[in-house]
Backbone as numpy.savetxt, mean C-alpha at the origin, in Angstrom:
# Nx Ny Nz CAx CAy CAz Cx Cy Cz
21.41 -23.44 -7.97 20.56 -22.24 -7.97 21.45 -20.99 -7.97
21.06 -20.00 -8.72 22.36 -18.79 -8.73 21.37 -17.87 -7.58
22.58 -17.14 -7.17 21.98 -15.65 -6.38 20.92 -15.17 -6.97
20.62 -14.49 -8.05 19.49 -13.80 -8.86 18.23 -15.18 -8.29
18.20 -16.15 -8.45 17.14 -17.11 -8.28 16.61 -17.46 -7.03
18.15 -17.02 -5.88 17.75 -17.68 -4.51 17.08 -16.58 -3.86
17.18 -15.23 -4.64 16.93 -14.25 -4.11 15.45 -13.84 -4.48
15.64 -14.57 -5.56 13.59 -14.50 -5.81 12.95 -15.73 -4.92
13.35 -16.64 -4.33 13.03 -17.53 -3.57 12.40 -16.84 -2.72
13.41 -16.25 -1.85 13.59 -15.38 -0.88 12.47 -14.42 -0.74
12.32 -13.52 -2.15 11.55 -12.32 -2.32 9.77 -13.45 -2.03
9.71 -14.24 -2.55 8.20 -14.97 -3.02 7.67 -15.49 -1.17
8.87 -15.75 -0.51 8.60 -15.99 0.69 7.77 -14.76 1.51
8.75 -13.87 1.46 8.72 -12.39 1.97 7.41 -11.49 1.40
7.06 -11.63 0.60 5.57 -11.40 0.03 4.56 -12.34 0.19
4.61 -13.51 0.13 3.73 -14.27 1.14 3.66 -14.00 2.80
4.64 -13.60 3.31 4.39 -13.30 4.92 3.67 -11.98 4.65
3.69 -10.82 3.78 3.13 -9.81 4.00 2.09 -9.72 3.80
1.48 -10.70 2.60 0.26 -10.96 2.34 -1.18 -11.47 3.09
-0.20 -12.79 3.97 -0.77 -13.51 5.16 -1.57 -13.24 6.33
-0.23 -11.82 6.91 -0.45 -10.99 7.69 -1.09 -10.08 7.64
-1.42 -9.12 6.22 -2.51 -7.96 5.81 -3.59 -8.89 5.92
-4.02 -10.20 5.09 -5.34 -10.71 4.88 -5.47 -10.62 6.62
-5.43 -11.33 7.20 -5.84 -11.76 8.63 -6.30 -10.42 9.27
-5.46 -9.33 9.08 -6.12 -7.85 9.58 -7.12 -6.96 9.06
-7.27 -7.86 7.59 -7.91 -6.69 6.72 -9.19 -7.57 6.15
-10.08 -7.95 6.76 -11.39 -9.22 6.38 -11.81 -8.52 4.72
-11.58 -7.12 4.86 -12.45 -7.04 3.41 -11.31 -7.92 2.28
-10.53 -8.40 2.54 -9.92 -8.73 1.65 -10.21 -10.11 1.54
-10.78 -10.84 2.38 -11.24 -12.09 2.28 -12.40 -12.19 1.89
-13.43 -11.21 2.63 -14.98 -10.80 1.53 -14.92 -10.46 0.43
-14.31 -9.99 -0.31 -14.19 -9.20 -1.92 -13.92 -10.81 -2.54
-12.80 -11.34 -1.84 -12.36 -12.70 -2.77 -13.74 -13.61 -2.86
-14.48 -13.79 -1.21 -15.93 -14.57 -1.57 -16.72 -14.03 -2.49
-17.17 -12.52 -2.59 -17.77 -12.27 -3.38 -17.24 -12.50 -4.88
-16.24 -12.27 -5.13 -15.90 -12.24 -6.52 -15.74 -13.41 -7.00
-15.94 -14.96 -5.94 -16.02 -16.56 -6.60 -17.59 -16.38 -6.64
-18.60 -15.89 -5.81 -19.80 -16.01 -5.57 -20.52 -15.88 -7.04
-19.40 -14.52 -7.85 -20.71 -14.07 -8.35 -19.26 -14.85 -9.88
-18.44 -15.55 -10.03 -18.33 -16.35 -11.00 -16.69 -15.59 -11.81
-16.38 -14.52 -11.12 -15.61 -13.58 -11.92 -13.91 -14.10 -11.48
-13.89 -15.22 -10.66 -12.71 -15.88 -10.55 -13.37 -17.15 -9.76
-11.80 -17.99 -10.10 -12.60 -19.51 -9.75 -11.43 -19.32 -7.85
-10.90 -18.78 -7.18 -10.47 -19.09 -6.41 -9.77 -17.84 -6.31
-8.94 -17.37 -4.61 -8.52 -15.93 -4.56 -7.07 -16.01 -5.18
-6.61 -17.01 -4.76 -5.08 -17.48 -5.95 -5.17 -16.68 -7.57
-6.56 -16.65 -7.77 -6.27 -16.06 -9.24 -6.74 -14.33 -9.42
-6.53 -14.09 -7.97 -6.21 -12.45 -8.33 -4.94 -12.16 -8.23
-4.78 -10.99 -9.32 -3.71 -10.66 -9.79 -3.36 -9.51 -8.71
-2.33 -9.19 -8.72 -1.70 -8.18 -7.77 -1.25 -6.82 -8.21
-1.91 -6.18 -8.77 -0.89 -4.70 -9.47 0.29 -4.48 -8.46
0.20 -4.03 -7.09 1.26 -2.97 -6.50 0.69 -3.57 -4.77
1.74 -3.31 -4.10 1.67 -3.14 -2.61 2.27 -1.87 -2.31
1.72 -1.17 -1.15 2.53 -0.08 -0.61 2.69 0.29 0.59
4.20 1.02 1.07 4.55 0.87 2.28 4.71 2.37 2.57
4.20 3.03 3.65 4.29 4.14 4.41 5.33 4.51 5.51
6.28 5.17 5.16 7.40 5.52 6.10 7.16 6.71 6.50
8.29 6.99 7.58 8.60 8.74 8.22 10.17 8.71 7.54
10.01 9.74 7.36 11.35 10.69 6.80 12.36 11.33 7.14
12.99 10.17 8.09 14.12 10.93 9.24 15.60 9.80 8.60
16.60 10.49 9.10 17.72 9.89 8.39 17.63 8.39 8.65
17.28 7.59 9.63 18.10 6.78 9.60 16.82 5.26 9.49
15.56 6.02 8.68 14.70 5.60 8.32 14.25 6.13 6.58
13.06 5.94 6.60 12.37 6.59 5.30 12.49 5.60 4.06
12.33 6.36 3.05 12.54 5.45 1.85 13.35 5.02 1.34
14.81 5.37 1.72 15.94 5.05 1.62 16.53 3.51 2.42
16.09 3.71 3.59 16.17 2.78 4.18 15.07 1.23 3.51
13.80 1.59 3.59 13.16 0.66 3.87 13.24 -0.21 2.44
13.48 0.62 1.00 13.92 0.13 -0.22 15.15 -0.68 -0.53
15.74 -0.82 0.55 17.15 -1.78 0.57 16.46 -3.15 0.69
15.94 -3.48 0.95 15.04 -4.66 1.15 14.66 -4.80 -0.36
13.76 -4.32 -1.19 13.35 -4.79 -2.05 14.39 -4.74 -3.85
15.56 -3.72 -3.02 16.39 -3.54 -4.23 17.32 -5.14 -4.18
17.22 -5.21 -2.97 17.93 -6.61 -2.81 17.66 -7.51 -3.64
16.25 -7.67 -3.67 15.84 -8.59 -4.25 15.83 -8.62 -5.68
16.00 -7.14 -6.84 16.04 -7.17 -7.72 15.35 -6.19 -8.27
14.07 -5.68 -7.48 13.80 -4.48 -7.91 14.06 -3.16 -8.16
13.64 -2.56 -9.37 14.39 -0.81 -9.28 13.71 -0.25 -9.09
13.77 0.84 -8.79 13.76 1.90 -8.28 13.60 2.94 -9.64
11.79 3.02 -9.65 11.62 4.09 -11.07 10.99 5.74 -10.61
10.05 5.96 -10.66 9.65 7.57 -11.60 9.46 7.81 -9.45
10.18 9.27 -9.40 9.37 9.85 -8.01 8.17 10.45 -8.18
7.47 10.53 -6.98 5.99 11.10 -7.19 6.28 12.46 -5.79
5.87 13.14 -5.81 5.47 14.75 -4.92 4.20 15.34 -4.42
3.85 15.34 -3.35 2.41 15.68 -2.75 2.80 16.83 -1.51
2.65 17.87 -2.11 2.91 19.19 -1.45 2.54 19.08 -0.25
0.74 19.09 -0.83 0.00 19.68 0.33 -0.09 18.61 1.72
0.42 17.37 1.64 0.74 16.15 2.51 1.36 15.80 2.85
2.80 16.73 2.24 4.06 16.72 3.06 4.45 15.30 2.56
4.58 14.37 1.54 5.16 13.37 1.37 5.74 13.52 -0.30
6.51 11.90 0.29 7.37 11.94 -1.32 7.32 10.38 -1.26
7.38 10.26 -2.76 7.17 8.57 -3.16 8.39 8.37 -4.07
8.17 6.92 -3.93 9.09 6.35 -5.71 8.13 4.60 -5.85
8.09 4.46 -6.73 7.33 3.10 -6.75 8.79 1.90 -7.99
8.50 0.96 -7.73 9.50 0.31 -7.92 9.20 -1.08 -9.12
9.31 -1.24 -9.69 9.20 -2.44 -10.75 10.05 -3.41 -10.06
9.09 -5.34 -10.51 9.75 -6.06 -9.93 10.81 -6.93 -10.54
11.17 -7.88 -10.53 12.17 -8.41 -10.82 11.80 -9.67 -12.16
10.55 -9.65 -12.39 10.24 -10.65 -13.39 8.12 -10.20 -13.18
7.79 -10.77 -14.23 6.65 -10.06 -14.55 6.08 -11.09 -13.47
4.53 -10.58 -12.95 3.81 -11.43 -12.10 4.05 -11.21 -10.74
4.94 -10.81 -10.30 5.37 -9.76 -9.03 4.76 -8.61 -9.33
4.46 -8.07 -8.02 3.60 -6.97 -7.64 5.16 -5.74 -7.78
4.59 -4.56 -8.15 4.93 -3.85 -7.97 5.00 -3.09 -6.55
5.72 -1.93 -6.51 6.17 -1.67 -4.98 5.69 -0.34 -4.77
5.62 0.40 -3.99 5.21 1.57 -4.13 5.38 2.19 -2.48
6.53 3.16 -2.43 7.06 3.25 -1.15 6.89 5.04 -0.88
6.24 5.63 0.04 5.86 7.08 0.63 7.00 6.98 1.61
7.15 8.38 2.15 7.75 8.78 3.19 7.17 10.08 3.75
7.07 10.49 4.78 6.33 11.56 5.32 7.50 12.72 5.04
7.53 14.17 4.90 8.38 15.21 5.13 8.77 15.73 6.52
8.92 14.79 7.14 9.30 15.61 8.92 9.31 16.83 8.98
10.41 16.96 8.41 10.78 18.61 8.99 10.35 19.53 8.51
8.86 19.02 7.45 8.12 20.15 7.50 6.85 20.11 8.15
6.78 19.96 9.39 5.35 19.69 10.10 5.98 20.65 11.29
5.01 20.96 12.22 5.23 21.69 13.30 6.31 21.19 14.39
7.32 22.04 15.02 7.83 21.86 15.86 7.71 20.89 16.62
6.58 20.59 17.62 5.52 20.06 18.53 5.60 19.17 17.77
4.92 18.35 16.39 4.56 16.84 15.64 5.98 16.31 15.52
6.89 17.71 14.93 8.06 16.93 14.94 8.89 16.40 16.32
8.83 16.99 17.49 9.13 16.53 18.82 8.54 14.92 18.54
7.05 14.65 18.41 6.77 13.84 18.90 7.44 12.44 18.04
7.20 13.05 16.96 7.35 12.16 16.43 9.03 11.50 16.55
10.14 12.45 16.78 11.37 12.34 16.69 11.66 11.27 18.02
11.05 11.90 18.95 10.83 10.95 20.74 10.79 9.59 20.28
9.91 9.03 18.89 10.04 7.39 18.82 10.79 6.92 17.98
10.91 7.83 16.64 11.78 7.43 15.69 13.53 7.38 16.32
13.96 8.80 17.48 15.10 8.20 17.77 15.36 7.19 18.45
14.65 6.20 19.22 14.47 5.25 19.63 15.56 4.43 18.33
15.65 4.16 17.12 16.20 3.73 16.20 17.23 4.46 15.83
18.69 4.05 16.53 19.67 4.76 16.47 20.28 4.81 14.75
20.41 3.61 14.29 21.17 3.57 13.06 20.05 2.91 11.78
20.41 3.04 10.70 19.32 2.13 9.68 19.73 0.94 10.25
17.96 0.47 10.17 18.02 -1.00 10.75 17.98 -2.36 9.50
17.75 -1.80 8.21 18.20 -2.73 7.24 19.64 -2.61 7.52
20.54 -1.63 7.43 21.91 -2.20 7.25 21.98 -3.66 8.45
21.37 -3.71 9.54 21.76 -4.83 9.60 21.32 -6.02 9.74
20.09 -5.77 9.00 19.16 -7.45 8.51 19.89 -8.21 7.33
19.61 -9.59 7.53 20.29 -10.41 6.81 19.25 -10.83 5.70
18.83 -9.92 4.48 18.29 -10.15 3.63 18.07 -11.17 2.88
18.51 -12.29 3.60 18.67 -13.36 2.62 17.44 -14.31 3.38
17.40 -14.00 4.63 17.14 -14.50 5.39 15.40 -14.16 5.17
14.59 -14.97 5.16 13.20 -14.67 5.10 12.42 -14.38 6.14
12.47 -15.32 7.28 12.16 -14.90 8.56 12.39 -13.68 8.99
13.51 -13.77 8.90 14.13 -12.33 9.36 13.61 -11.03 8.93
13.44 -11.23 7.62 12.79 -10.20 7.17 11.53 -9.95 7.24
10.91 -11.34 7.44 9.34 -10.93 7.64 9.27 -10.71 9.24
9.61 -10.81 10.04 9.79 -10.69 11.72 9.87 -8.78 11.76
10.76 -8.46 10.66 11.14 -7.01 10.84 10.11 -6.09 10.00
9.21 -6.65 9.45 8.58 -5.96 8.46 7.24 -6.08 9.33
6.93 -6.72 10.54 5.78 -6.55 11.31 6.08 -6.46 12.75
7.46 -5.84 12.95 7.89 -5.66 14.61 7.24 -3.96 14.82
7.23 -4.15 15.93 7.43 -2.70 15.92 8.88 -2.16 15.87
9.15 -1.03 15.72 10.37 -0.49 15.48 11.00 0.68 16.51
10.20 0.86 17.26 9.57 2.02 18.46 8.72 1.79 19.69
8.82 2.35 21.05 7.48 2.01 21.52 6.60 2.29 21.01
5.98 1.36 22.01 3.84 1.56 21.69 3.79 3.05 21.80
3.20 3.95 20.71 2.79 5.74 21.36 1.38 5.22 21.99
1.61 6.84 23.08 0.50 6.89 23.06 -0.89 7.46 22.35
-2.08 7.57 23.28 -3.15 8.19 22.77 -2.84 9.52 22.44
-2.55 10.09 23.15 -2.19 11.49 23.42 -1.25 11.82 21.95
-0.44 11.41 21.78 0.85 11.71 20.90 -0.06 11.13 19.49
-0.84 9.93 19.79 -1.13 9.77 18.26 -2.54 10.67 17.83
-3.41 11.15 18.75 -4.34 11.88 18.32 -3.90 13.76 17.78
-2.69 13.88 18.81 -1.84 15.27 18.35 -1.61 14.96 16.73
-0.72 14.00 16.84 -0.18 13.95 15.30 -1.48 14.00 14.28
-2.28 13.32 14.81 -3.81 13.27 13.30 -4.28 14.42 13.43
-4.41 15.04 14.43 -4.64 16.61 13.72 -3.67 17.30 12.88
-2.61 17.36 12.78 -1.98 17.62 11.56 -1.30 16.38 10.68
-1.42 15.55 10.87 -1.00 14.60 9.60 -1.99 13.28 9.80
-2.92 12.74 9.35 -3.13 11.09 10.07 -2.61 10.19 8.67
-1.45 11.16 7.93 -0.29 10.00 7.87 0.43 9.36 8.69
1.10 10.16 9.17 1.96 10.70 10.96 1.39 9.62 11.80
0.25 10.19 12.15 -0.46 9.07 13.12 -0.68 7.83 12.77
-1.08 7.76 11.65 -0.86 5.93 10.85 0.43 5.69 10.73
1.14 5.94 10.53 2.88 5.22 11.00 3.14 5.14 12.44
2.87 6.21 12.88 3.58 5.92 14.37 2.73 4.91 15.05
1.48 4.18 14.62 1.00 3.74 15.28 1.19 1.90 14.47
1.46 2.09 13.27 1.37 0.74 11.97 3.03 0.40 11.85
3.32 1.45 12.04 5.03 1.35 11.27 5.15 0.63 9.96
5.79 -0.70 9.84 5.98 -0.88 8.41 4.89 -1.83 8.13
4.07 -1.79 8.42 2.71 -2.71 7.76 2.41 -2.14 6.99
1.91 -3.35 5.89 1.41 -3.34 4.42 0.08 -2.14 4.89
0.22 -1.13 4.21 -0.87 -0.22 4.02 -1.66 -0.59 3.08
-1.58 -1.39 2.31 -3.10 -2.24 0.94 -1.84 -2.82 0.11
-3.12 -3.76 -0.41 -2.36 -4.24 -1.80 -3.68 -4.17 -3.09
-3.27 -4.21 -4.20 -4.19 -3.88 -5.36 -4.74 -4.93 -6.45
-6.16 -4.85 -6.41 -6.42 -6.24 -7.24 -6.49 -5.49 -8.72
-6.16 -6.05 -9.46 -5.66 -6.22 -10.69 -6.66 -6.31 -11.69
-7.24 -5.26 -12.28 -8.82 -5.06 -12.98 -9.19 -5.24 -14.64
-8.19 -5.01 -14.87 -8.33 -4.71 -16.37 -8.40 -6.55 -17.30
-7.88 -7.66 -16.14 -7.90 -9.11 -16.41 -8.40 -9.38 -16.32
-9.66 -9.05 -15.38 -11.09 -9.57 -15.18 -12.05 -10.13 -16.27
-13.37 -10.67 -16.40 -13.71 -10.83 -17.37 -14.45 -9.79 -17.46
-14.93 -9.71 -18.89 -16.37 -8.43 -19.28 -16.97 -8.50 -18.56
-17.52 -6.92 -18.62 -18.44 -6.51 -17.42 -17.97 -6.55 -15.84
-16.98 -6.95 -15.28 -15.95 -6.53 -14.63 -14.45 -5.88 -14.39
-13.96 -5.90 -15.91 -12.70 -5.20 -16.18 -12.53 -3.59 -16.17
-13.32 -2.98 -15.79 -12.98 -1.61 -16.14 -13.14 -1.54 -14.37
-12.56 -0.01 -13.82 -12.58 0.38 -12.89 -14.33 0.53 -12.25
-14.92 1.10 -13.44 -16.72 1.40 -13.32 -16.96 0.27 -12.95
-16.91 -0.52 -13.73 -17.81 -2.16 -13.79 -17.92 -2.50 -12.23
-16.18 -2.57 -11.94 -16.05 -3.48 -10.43 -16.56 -2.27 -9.04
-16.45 -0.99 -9.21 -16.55 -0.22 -8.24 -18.67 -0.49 -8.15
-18.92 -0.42 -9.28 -20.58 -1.27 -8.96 -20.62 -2.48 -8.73
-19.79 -3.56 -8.92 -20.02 -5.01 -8.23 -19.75 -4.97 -6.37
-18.65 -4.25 -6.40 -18.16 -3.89 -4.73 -19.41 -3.26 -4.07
-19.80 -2.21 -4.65 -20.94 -1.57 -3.88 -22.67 -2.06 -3.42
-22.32 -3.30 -5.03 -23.73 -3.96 -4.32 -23.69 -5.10 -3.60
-22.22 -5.13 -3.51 -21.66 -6.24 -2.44 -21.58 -5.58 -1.05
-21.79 -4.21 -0.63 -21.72 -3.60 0.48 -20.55 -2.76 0.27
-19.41 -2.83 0.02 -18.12 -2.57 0.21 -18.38 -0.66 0.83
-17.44 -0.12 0.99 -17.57 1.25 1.25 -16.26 1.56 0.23
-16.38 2.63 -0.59 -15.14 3.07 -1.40 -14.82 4.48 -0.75
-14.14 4.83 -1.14 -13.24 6.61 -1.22 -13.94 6.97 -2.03
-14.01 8.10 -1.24 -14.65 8.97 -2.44 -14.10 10.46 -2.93
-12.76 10.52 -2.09 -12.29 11.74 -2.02 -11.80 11.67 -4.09
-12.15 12.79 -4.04 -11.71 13.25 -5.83 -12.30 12.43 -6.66
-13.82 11.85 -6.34 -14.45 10.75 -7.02 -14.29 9.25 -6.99
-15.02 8.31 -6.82 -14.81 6.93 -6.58 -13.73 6.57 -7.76
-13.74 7.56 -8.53 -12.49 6.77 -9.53 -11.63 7.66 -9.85
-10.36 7.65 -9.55 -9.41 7.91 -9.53 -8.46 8.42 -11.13
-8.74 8.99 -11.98 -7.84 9.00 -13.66 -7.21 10.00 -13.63
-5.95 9.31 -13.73 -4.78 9.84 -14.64 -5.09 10.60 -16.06
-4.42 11.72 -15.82 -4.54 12.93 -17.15 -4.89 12.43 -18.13
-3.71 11.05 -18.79 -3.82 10.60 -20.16 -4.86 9.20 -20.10
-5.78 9.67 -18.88 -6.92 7.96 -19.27 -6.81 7.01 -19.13
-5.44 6.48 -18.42 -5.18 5.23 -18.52 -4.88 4.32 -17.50
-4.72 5.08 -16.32 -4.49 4.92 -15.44 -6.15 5.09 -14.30
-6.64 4.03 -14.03 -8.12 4.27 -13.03 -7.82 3.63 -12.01
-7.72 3.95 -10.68 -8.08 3.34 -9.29 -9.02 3.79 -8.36
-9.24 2.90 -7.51 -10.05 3.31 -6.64 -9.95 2.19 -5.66
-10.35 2.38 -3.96 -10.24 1.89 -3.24 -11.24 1.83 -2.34
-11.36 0.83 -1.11 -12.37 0.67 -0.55 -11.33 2.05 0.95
-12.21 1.95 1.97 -12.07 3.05 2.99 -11.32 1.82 4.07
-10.53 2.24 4.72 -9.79 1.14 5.75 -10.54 1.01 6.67
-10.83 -0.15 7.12 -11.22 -1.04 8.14 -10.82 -0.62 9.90
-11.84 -0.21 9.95 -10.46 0.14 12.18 -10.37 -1.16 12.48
-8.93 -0.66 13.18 -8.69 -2.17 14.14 -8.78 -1.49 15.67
-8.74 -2.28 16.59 -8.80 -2.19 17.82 -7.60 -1.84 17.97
-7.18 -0.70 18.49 -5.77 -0.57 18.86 -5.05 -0.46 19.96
-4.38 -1.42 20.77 -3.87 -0.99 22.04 -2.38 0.04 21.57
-2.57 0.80 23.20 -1.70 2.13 23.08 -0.92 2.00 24.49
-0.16 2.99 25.01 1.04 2.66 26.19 -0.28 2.88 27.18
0.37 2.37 28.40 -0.48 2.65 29.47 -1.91 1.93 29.47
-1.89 0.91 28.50 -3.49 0.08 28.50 -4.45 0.96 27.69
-4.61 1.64 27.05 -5.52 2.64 26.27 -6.13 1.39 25.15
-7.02 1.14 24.82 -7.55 1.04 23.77 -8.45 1.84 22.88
-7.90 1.74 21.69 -8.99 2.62 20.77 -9.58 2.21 19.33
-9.95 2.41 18.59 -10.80 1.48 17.30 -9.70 3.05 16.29
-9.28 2.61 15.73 -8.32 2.96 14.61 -7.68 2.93 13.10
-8.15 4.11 11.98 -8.15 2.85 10.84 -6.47 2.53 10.57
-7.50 0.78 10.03 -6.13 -0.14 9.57 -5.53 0.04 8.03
-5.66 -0.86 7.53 -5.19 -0.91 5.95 -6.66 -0.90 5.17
-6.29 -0.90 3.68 -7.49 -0.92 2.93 -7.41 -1.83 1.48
-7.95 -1.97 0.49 -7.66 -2.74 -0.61 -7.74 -1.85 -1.82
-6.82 -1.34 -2.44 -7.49 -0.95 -3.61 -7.70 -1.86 -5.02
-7.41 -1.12 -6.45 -8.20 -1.64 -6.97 -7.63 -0.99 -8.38
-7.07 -1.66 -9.70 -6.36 -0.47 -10.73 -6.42 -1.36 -11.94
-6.91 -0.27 -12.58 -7.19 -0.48 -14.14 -6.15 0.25 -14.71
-5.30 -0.82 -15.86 -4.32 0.09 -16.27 -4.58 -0.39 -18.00
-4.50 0.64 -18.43 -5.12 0.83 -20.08 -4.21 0.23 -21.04
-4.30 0.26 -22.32 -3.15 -0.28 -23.24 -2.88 1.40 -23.57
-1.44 1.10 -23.87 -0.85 2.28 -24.39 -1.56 2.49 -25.93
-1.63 3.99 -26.31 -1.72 3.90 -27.84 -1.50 2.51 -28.78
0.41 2.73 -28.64 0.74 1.83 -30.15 0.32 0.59 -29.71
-0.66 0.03 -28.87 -0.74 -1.22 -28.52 -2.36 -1.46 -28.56
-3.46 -0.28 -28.75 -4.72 -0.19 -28.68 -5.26 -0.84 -29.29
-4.81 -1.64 -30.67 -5.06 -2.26 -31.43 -5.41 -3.88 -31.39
-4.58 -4.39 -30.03 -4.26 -5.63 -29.58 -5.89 -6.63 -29.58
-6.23 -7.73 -29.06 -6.84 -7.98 -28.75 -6.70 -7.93 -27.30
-7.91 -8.02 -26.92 -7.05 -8.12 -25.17 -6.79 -9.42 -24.89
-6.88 -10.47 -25.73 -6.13 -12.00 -25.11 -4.68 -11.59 -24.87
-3.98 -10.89 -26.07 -2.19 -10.48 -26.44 -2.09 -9.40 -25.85
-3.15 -8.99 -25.02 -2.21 -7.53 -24.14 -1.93 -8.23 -23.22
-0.29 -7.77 -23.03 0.58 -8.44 -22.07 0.74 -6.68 -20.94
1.27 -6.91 -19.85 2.04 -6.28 -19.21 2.35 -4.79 -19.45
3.37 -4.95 -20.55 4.04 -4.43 -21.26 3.44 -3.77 -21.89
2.07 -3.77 -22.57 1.56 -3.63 -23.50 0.49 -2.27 -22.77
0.73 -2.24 -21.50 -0.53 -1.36 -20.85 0.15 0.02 -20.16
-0.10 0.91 -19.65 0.20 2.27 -18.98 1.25 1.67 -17.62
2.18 1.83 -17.49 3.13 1.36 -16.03 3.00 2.67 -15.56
3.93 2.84 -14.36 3.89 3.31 -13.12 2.44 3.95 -12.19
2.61 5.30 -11.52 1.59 5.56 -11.04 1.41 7.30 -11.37
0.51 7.86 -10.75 0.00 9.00 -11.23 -0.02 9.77 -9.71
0.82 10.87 -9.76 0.49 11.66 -8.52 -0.79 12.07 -7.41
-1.42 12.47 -8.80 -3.02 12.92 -8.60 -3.98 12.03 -7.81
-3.69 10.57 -8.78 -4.61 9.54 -7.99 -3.84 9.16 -6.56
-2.80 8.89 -6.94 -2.37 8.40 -5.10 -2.69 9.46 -4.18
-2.58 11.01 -4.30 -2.94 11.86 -3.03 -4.46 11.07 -2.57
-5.83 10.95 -3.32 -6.35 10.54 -3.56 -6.35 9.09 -2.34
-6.05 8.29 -3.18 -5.79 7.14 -2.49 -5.18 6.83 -0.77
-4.66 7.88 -0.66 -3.76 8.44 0.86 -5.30 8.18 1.76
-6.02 9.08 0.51 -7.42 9.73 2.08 -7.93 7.76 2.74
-7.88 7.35 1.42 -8.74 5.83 2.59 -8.29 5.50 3.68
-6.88 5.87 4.45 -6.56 5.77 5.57 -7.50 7.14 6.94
-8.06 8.22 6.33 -8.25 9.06 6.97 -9.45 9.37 7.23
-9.76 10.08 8.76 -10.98 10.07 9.66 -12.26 9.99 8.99
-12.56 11.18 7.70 -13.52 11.32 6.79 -13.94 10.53 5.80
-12.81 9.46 5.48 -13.59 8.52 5.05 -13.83 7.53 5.42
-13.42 6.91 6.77 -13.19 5.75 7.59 -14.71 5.90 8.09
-15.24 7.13 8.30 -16.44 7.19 9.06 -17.44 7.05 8.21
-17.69 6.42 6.86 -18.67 6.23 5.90 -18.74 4.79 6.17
-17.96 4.08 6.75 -17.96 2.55 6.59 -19.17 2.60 7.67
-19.19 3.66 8.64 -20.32 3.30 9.85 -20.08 2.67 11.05
């Protein structure tokens, strides 16, 4: 077996623990799969496809996107187009994988040091808790290891106090300090579906008369300038959250989205049996991910009821 191969071993492990661990926290992801054998549009959840997973960091040296992307460059992925969200104080890069059929990556980081004095105190109180990058010294090869570190905490438990400060000005902020590196969603894969479920429209009406609750911030559907790009997502799920000092509170968790990605022009022609991959719109769109951010946040969490 060469390195390049043991290391996709490795990678297929490490995305199964993340997967494992989101389903078990995130039930809509096990309801969407019943519904979608129920009503005939896949024979089993094995045959949904995966567009992208994405991971939410803070933006301090010895963390952020720098750090937490050593992990997946390991494995083979690069590192493509950055994305910029002013008004949210974050910055992205999303990542292509190492052979087609792997999910794509898609990694945020918060802007620290541009939030208030006070958020940044608080937030700095847990992040220095983590003296040095803590990939430099995971043994990437190692699967356990990596999945152990990708659902530890990394910090103490915050508290109530510190995480309700932070969601008044960021409940990015407050969803990290409270999630750290947990899978924030992963994306079912739309455009493979059969007729009458392949478009972003189709499935955002199968979800809804299935109950689901979507986002609705900037419209249930999400498009990219040039059309080709459609997502949309359901609203995150609260989990019960314990906090320092015994606090419990109901808190949102992760969410599922959901992406239709178009054929490019010179490829419009295709049938869709021969549209491959390749053949459709790649990366992501600024516009829709700000968008996509809100399903973690108070205003839309509170439509689920």
């Amino acid at each position: 077996m060469t390195i390049a191969d043991a290391r996709l071993a490795t990678l297929e492990q490490v995305l199964d623990g993340l997967m494992r661990r989101y389903q078990e926290r995130v039930p809509d992801v096990a309801a969407i799969s019943r519904a979608m054998v129920a009503e005939g549009i896949i024979g089993g959840p094995e045959q949904i496809e995966n567009d992208h997973i994405a991971f939410r960091t803070m933006g301090v040296p010895q963390l952020g996107v720098r750090s937490l992307e050593q992990i997946f460059l390991h494995y083979g992925y690069q590192r493509r187009d950055p994305y910029h969200f002013p008004a949210k104080k974050l910055d992205a890069f999303w990542y292509s994988p190492p052979r087609p059929g792997l999910p794509r990556i898609f990694i945020s980081e918060l802007r620290v040091g541009e939030l208030s004095a006070a958020a940044q105190g608080i937030i700095t109180s847990y992040t220095d808790e983590v003296r040095a990058d803590p990939v430099q010294r995971l043994d990437l090869d190692d699967a356990a290891a990596v999945d152990d570190f990708l659902h530890h905490g990394l910090w103490r438990l915050p508290t109530w106090a510190d995480y309700t400060r932070l969601a008044e000005e960021s409940e990015y902020a407050a969803w990290v300090i409270y999630n750290r590196y947990y899978l924030n969603h992963f994306t079912v894969t739309i455009h493979n579906l059969p007729a009458g479920y392949n478009t972003i429209a189709d499935f955002n009406a199968f979800l809804e008369r299935n109950g689901f609750k979507l986002n609705d911030a900037g419209g249930k559907v999400k498009t990219s300038p040039d059309g080709k790009l459609l997502q949309s997502s359901t609203v995150a799920e609260t989990i019960e959250a314990g906090f320092a000092g015994g606090e419990r509170h109901r808190i949102p968790g992760s969410y599922v989205e959901f992406a239709e990605r178009r054929p490019l022009d010179q490829f419009a022609h295709l049938p869709p049996a021969e549209l491959r991959r390749e053949h459709r719109r790649e990366g992501f769109e600024a516009g829709n991910a700000d968008k996509i951010f809100e399903s973690t946040y108070s205003d839309q969490v509170a439509k689920r009821g």
